[in-house]
Every structure is written in C-alpha cells, then in structure tokens.
KEKOLSE-711873 format. One record per residue (C-alpha): x, z, y. Coordinates in steps of 0.05 Angstrom, whole numbers. Example, Ala and Ser with C-alpha at 12.3 -4.5 7.8 and 13.67 -1.06 7.14 Angstrom:
BEGIN
       X       Z       Y
     246     156     -90
     273     143     -21
END
This chain:
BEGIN
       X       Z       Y
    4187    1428    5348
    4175    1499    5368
    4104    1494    5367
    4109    1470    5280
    4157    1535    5275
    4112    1577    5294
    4051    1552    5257
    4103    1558    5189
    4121    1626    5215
    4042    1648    5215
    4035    1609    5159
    4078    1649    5107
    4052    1711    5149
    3983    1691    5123
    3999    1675    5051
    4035    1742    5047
    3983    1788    5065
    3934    1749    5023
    3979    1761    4967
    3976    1835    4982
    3908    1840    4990
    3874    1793    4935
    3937    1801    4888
    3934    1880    4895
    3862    1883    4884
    3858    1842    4822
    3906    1887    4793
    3875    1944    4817
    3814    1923    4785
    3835    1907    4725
    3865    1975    4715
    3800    1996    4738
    3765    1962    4680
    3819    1977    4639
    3810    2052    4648
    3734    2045    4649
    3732    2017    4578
    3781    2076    4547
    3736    2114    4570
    3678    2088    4552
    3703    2090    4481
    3731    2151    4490
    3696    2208    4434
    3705    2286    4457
    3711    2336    4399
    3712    2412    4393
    3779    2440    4365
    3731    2494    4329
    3674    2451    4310
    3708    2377    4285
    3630    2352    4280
    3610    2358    4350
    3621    2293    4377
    3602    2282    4452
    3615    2210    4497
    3639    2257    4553
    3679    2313    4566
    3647    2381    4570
    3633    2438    4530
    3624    2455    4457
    3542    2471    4449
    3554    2518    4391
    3624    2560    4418
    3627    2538    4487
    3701    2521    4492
    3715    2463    4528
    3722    2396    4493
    3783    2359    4479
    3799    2289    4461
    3783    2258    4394
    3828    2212    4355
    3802    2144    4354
    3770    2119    4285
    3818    2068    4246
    3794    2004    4245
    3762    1973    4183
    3736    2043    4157
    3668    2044    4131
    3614    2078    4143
    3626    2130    4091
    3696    2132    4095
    3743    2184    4119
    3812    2203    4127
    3860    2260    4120
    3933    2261    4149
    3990    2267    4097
    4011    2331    4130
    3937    2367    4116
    3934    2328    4044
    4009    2369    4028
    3986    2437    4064
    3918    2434    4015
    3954    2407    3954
    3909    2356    3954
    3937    2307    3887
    3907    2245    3863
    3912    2212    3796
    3898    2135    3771
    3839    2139    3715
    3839    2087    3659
    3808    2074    3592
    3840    2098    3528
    3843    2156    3486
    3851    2225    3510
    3916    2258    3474
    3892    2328    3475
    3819    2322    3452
    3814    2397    3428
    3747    2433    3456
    3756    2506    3485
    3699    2557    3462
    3686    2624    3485
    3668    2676    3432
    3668    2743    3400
    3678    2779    3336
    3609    2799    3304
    3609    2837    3233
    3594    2798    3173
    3524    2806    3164
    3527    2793    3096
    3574    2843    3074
    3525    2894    3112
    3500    2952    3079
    3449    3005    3096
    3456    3069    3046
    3395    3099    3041
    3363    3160    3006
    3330    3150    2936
    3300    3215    2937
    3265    3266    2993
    3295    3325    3024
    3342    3364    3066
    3410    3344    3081
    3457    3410    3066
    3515    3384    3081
    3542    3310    3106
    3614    3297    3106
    3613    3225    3140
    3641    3261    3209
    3648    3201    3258
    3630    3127    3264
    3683    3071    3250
    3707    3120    3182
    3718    3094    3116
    3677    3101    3049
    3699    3078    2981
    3652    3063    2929
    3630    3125    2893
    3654    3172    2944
    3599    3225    2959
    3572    3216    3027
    3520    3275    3026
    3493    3326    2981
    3422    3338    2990
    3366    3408    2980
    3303    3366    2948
    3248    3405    2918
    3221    3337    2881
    3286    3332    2846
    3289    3413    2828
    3228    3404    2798
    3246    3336    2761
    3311    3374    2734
    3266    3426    2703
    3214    3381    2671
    3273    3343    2638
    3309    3416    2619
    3233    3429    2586
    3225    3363    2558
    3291    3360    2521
    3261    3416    2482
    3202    3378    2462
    3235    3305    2451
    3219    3303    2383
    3148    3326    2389
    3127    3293    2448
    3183    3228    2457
    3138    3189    2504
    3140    3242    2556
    3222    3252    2548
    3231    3178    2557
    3176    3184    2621
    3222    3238    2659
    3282    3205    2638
    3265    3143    2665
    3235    3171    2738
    3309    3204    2748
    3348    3138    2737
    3290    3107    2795
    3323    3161    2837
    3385    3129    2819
    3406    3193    2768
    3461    3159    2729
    3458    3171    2652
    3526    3212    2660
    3485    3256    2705
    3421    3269    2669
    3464    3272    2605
    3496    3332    2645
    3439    3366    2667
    3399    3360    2597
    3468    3383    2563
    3482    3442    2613
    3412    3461    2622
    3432    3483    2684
    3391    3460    2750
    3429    3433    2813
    3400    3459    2880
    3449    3417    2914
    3447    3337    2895
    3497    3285    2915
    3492    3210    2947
    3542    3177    2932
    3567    3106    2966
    3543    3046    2933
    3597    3002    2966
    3661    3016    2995
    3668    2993    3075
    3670    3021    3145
    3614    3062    3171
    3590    3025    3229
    3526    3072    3246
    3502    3149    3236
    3421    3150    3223
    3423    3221    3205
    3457    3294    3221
    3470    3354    3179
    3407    3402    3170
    3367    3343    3179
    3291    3322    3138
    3299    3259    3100
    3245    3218    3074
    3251    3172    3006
    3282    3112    3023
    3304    3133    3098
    3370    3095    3111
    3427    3150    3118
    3484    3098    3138
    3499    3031    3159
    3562    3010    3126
    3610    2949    3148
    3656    2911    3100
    3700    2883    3151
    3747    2851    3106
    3714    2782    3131
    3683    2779    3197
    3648    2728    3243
    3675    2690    3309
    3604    2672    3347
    3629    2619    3399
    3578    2588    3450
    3561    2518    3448
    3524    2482    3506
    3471    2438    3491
    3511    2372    3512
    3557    2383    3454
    3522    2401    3406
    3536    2324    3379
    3602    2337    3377
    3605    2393    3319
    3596    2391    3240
    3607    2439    3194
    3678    2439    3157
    3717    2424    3227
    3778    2463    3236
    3781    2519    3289
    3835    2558    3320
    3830    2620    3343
    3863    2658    3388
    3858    2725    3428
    3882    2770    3485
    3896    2830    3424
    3953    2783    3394
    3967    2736    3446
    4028    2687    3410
    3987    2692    3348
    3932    2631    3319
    3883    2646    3264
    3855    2589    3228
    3788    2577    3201
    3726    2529    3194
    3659    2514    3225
    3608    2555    3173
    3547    2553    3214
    3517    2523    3269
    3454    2550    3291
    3386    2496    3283
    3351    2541    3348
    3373    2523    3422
    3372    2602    3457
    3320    2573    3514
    3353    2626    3561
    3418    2609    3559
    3412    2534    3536
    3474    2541    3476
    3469    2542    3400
    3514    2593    3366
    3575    2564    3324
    3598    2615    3268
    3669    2617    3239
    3686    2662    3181
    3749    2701    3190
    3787    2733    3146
    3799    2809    3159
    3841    2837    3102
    3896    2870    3153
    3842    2891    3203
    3859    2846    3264
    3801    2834    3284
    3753    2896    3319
    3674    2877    3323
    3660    2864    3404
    3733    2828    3408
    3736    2761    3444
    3763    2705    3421
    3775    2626    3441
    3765    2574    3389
    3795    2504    3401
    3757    2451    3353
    3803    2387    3356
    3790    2318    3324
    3730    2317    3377
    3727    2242    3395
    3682    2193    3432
    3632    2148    3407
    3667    2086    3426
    3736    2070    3409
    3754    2060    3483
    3725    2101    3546
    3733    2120    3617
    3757    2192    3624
    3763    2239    3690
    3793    2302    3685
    3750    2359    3697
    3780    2385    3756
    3756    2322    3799
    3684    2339    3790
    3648    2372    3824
    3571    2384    3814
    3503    2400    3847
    3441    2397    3810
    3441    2341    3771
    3483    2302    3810
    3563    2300    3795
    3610    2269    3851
    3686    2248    3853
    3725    2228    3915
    3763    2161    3908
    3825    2152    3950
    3810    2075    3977
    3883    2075    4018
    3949    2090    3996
    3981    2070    4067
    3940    2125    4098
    3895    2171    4058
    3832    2144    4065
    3769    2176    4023
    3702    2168    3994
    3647    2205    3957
    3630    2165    3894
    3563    2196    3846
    3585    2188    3773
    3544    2196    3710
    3577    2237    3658
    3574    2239    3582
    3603    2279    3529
    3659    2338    3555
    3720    2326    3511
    3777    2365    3526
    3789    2384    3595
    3754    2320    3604
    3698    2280    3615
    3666    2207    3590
    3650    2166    3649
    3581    2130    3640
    3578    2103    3706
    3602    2100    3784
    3675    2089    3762
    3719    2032    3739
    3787    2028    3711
    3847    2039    3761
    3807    2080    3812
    3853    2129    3843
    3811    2195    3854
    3826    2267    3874
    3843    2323    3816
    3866    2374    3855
    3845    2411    3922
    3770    2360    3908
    3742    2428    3951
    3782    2411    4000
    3766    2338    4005
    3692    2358    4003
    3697    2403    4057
    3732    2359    4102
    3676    2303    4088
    3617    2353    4109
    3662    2373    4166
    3665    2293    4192
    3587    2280    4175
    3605    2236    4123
    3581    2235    4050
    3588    2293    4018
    3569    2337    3956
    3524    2381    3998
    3505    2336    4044
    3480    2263    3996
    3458    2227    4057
    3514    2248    4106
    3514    2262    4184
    3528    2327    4216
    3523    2393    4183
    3508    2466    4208
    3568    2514    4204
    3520    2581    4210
    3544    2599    4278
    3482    2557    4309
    3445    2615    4329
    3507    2659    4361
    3494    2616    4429
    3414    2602    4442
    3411    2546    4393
    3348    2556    4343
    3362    2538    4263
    3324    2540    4208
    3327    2538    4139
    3293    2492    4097
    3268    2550    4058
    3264    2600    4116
    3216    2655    4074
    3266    2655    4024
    3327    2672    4071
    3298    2729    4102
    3331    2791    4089
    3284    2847    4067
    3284    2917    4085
    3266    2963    4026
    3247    3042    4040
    3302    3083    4022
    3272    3128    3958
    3310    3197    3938
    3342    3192    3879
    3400    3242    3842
    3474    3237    3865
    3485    3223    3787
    3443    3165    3790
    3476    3137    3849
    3547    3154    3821
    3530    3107    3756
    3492    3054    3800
    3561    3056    3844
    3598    3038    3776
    3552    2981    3762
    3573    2961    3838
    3651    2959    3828
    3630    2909    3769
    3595    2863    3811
    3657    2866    3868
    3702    2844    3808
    3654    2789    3796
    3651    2773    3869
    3717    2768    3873
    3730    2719    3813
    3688    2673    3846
    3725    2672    3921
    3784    2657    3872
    3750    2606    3824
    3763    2639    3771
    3711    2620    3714
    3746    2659    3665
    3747    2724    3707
    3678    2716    3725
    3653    2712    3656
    3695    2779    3638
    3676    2808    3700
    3597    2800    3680
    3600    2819    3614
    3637    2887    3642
    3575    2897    3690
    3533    2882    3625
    3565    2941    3592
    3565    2986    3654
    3490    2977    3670
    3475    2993    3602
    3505    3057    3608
    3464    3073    3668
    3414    3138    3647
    3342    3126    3668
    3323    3193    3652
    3357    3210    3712
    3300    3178    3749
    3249    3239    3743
    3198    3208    3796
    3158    3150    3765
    3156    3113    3837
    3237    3101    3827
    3229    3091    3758
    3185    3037    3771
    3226    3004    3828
    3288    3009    3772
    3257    2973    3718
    3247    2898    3747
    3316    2909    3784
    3352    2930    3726
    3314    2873    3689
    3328    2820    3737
    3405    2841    3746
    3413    2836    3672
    3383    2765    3677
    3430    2742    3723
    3494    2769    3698
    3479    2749    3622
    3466    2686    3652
    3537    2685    3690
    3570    2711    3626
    3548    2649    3580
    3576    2592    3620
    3645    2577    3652
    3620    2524    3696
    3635    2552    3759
    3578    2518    3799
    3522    2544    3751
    3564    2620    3760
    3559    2618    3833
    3480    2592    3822
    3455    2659    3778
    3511    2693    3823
    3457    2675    3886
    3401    2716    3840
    3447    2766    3814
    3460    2788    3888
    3384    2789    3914
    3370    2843    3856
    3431    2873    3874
    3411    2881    3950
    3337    2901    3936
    3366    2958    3890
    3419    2980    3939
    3368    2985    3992
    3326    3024    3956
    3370    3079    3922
    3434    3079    3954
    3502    3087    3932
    3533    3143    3977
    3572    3085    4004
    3575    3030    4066
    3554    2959    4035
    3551    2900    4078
    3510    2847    4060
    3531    2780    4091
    3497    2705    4093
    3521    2645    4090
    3486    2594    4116
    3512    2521    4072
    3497    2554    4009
    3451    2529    3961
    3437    2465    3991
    3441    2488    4059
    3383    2537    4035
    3426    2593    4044
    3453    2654    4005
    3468    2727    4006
    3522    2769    3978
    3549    2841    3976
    3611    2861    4003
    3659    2932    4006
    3694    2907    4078
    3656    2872    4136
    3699    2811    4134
    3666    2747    4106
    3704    2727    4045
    3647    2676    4020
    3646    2675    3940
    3602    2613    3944
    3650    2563    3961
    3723    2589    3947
    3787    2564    3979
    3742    2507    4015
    3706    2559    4056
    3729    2627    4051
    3711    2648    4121
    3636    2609    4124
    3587    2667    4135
    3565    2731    4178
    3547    2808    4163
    3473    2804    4162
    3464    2877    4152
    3496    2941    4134
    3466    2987    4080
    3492    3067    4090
END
C-alpha cells in the first residue's frame, strides 16, 4: 500500500512540472509569435515627414529624428484611397457637398471689365489752315468744349494773304466774277463761314489773328499742340471725347464664347458706387480671338449723361439667362476643382463613417455661374470636397497617394532632400538653376522707380499666398501702370539699356498675362515667368534694397519655381494655405 502512495505521490509531482514546463512554454511562444507578427506589420513614420515609411524603427533619412510608430491602414481601403481624421477635416474646414443633376439657380456669368470711351463719339479737331498758334486757351486735359467755342486763334500768312485777295477782289466782282467766286470758295475750304468772309469783305479790314473754333462739343481727352507752336494744314490740334455714352470692354475666354449673343442683358457694377447696378446690353462681341491672351472682347454701351462713369474705371458685368445645352446636367461648384494642365481633378469622399478620400479626373464643359458642366468622371450623388480641396490635395501627396501633382501617386519630395547628403534632381535641372547676373551701375533714380515696380509685384505675391484671384488681377494691372512709368532715359549707358529692354518686355508679358485671367492656377503659372524676369533684372540693376529669392521645390510639376520676397521667411505664393511654408532662401540679392 505504501509502495502505490508513493508512485501517485511522484505521479502528480510529474504531471505538475510538465504542466509548468510544456504549458508555460506554449504560452510563452505564442506571445512570442504573437509579438513577432505586430511587429512584423508594424510601419515606422517620421512625425516631420508623414511619407517616410520604414519596416523598422530608426531614423528619418531626410531630418534625422528618430521614427515613431505609424497608425495601422484601415482595412478595405484601396489602393488610392486615403483618410483624414474628423478633428484635422474641422481644423482645415474641410466641407463636402452631394452633386446632382438639375438646373443651377444662379446661372449669371461674372466678367471683368473696364470703361473705354466711345470711339464713335471721338473727335480729333484739327487745323484747316497753316500757321502759328498765338494763343490756345484749352489749359488742361479732361476740360470741356462746347460747340462753337473758340479753342485757338491762329498767325497764318496763307490766310493774310487770302483776306487780301478777297478785300481786292470784292473790288473787281463785277469785272472779273470768276475770280471773286474762286477766292470765295478757297476760304470756305479753310472752313471760313459765310458770316466770316461776309465780315471781312464788308469791313475790309484784315485779321492777323484767326480763330478755330470747336466743331463738336465734348471733353478734351488729349493736347497735340502748345502755345507758340508751328502748325501744319490739317495737323490734329485736339482729341475730343463725348462721354455722354461710353463703353464697358469685359473679357471673355475662349470656352464661352458659345455662351454670348448680342441683345443679352448685363449688369454692371463697380467699386466707385458700390450699392448701385447699371443696366445695359451686349452691343458687340469681337469676331478676332486676342492669340496672347486667348479672350474675345464683349462691348456694352453705357449711358453717361450724369458722368458716372471715368475712362480706365473697372467694372463687373453679370450676363444671366446663360444655360446649358441640355435640359438636365451634372454641375460641380467651382471651388472643388482644381487644375493642372489640362487635366481637372475633384476629391470624392467614399466614407461617411470615417472620412475616407479619393482623387477622381473629371472632364469639364461650359463654366456657368460659379459652376461647371460635368462631361465625365462623375455621377449623380457623389459626395466631393468644396471647401479646403488644397487641403485634401496636400494631404494625398503627403500619403503617396493620387494626387493633383503627383497623377501616378507614391512618395513625393518635400525640398529638404538635399539639407542631409541626399542628392535630388529636377526633372528640368537647367531650368532650376539660379543665375548670377553682373551687377551693372545704374542711377539711384532708376533704382528708386524699379523699387516701385517691386512693391507692385510684393502686392501680387501676396494675393497669391492668400488666393486671392481678384487681388492678383488688381495687383498686376497696378505693376502694369507702375512699369510704365519707369523713365528709360535714365539709362544713359546703352549696355543697361540693352539689358532693360527684354526684361521690361518679358515682365510686361507676364503680368498682362496675370491681369487677363482670374483662374488662379493659370495666375500662379505666368506668376513662375513673371518672377524669373523679375530676378534677372534685380540682379542686374539693384534696388538699394535686400531681396531674397527663395525656391520651392513641388512647383510646377515638381519642376520647381522661384519667387521674390522682402523677409527671409518662406511664405510660398505657389500653393497657398496648402503649403505656405514649402520652400528655402536660395539667394540673397543686396
């Protein structure tokens, strides 16, 4: 009995310890394998750089801060998708909005403009007769003539010696008629009326002194001669305005052109009278595209009767009735689209549990309103992004998905490549390199009205890191005007004359160019030219002032694209609120 106790006793020793040892170890090793696999799916990220992804901890190859965990992708998400949290979505503003066919409610078309004179109710006074101008009492541009009113009175021997051969002749008229009638006749071609050569013949009494007077009554819009001055027969004196009517030249891109008859109602507003609308109709539209700018000038006749309107004014025209060619369409607001090239993209919201996003390539017809026919890439019910779509776009490009920069996805460069070691190149590397232009001694004048032209382009600059279309376009037609005013008779030496003209030339390019379109994309585009003439000039004639000229890296297609700034922080004009900071100071012109 004692010997089958013990053997139980050992027994239950036995199976205990090979509990603990077999038991324990299977656990063991299946926390072992457990762990093995989290970690093995386990994705490293940089907190600075969310598109370095790395299968192990370490640290980041382009900032060298160690690596921290990623969040693990959501199952189910395609390749292409991504997804924001609902807390970044509220901090960016990002909203979305369900598209659907129908018709749009506010179809009215905005047009940019300006107030032109009346070309038809133009006038040039000119001088019937040779001569010297004695005295000219039109004193100042922009005064006002009445028909009849005597503009100058003029010294002309022709006309002294016309006035005596008529005195003589009126003596003879019954002898010799034919030559009466003869010198009669050549004072009315000098536009003598018969009041006046009734006086003269009457008197007998020559005038040294002759008077013009106005043929129409209007606004004198231009001085072509001074006091003292030689006149010719038939020289033009004055150019005088009737601005009672007066035109509204609005811009009309080529893709609407389809869109506008003559007859359509237009209202017009602008800044001078801001809770006031003018009404008028379409008069003219121009048959020849402008090849430079790609738009077709729309004319709407005005009436000026109380002088609102000042020549060089802008204006906005909104055309409604504009409708699509079918009776039902697809419509996106503009502010979902965003272009490049040819291409135009939308981001569709695929989720509504958790945001989840996509790039989607549209094609685009007709602009109606603030919005656009969808051909293609959308159907009804899609829920896409119209607000913060920078955003969105960013965040794709920052995940190596789809993107509007980046069509066939995977990582992108941030610029900041090179700060560690790590080689990049553009795809167009001759084109990003930054040129060094001798410095050429110019006047302080010159530099002070160059430095003018430069506070324009800052404005313009800064409409653009605020995507502000309608700044821009102000902002470029200001530099317009300022560059104009720049003296190039201040450039005595012909070697800086010669480096002026093509910059000048190429700077005017660029900012007409800006000034004719309010798509933002196509500002920033000729905003990329604009700043390369800009540089060049900078470079070469100075402006008694620091510039910093700064890079960034993404632009143009990843080709890069320089800029001018007044403060060495990056502020990037090229992409806005989505990347303000992207960019570095590339050099420093003193």
């Amino acid at each position: 009995m004692k010997k089958y106790i013990i053997f139980a006793v050992l027994l239950a020793v036995g199976l205990f310890f090979g509990w603990m040892i077999f038991g324990g170890s299977s656990t063991s090793d299946d926390e072992h394998s457990h762990t093995e696999i989290s970690k093995t799916n386990q994705m490293w990220t940089c907190s600075m750089h969310p598109q370095i992804m790395q299968p192990e901890p370490g640290d980041c190859p382009i900032c060298g801060m160690d690596l921290i965990p990623a969040a693990s992708s959501a199952e189910g998400l395609l390749a292409d998708q991504f997804k924001l949290s609902k807390n970044a979505m509220a901090l960016a503003n990002i909203q979305t909005s369900i598209i659907g066919n129908g018709q749009i409610a506010n179809n009215a078309i905005k047009l940019s403009g300006k107030i032109v004179e009346n070309e038809e109710a133009n006038t040039v006074q000119v001088s019937y007769f040779s001569g010297r101008i004695e005295r000219l009492y039109i004193n100042f541009t922009g005064e006002k003539v009445r028909k009849g009113q005597v503009l100058a009175t003029v010294y002309s021997p022709e006309l002294y010696a016309a006035q005596q051969e008529l005195i003589t002749a009126a003596s003879l008229k019954e002898s010799q008629p034919a030559l009466y009638k003869a010198i009669r006749n050549k004072l009315k071609l000098w536009k003598l009326s018969e009041n006046q050569i009734n006086q003269i013949e009457t008197s007998g009494k020559v005038k040294e002194n002759f008077p013009i007077y106005a043929t129409v009554s209007g606004t004198v819009s231009e001085k072509l001669v001074a006091q003292g001055q030689a006149i010719k027969q038939g020289q033009p004196l004055l150019k005088i305005a009737n601005l009672n009517t007066v035109w509204a030249n609005f811009d009309v891109y080529e893709n609407q052109i389809n869109l506008f008859k003559k007859g359509q109602e237009v209202t017009v507003t602008t800044n001078a009278y801001p809770n006031t609308k003018f009404e008028g109709t379409v008069d003219f539209i121009d048959p020849i595209l402008d090849s430079s700018t790609r738009t077709v000038k729309l004319r709407v006749v005005l009436n000026n009767k109380n002088d609102t309107f000042k020549p060089g004014m802008f204006v906005e025209g909104k055309i409604k009735g504009i409708s699509s060619s079918k009776e039902q369409f697809l419509s996106v607001p503009s502010s979902a689209v965003l272009w490049t090239g040819k291409r135009s993209v939308v981001y569709i919201k695929t989720n509504s549990t958790q945001p989840t996003f996509e790039m989607r390539e549209i094609t685009l017809g007709n602009q109606i309103g603030d919005y656009y026919e969808v051909l293609e890439g959308l159907n009804n019910g899609a829920e896409i992004v119209t607000n913060g779509t920078f955003t969105v776009d960013a965040a794709a490009q920052l995940q190596g998905k789809k993107s509007m920069m980046n069509k066939e996805g995977g990582k992108v460069m941030t610029g900041h490549e090179g700060h560690l070691g790590m080689e990049t190149k553009s795809p167009n590397a001759n084109e990003n390199n930054l040129k060094t232009n001798k410095r050429i001694e110019v006047s302080s004048d010159f530099q002070n009205q160059l430095k003018l032209v430069f506070n324009e382009y800052i404005q313009l600059k800064d409409a653009l890191v605020k995507d502000d279309s309608v700044k821009g376009i102000t902002a470029a037609k200001k530099l317009l005007n300022t560059l104009s005013k720049v003296d190039m008779k201040l450039l005595s030496d012909d070697k800086a004359h010669n480096h002026w003209m093509p910059f000048e030339k190429g700077i005017k390019t660029a900012a007409t160019a800006i000034s004719n379109t309010s798509a933002i994309a196509t500002q920033r585009d000729h905003f990329k030219n604009l700043s390369s003439n800009f540089i060049e000039t900078l470079q070469v004639f100075g402006i008694n002032e620091t510039v910093f000229v700064e890079f960034c890296p993404m632009a143009d297609n990843n080709k890069g694209a320089y800029w001018l700034s007044k403060e060495e922080k990056v502020i990037n004009p090229y992409y806005g609120e989505a990347m303000l900071t992207c960019g570095e100071v590339k050099q420093v012109i003193k």
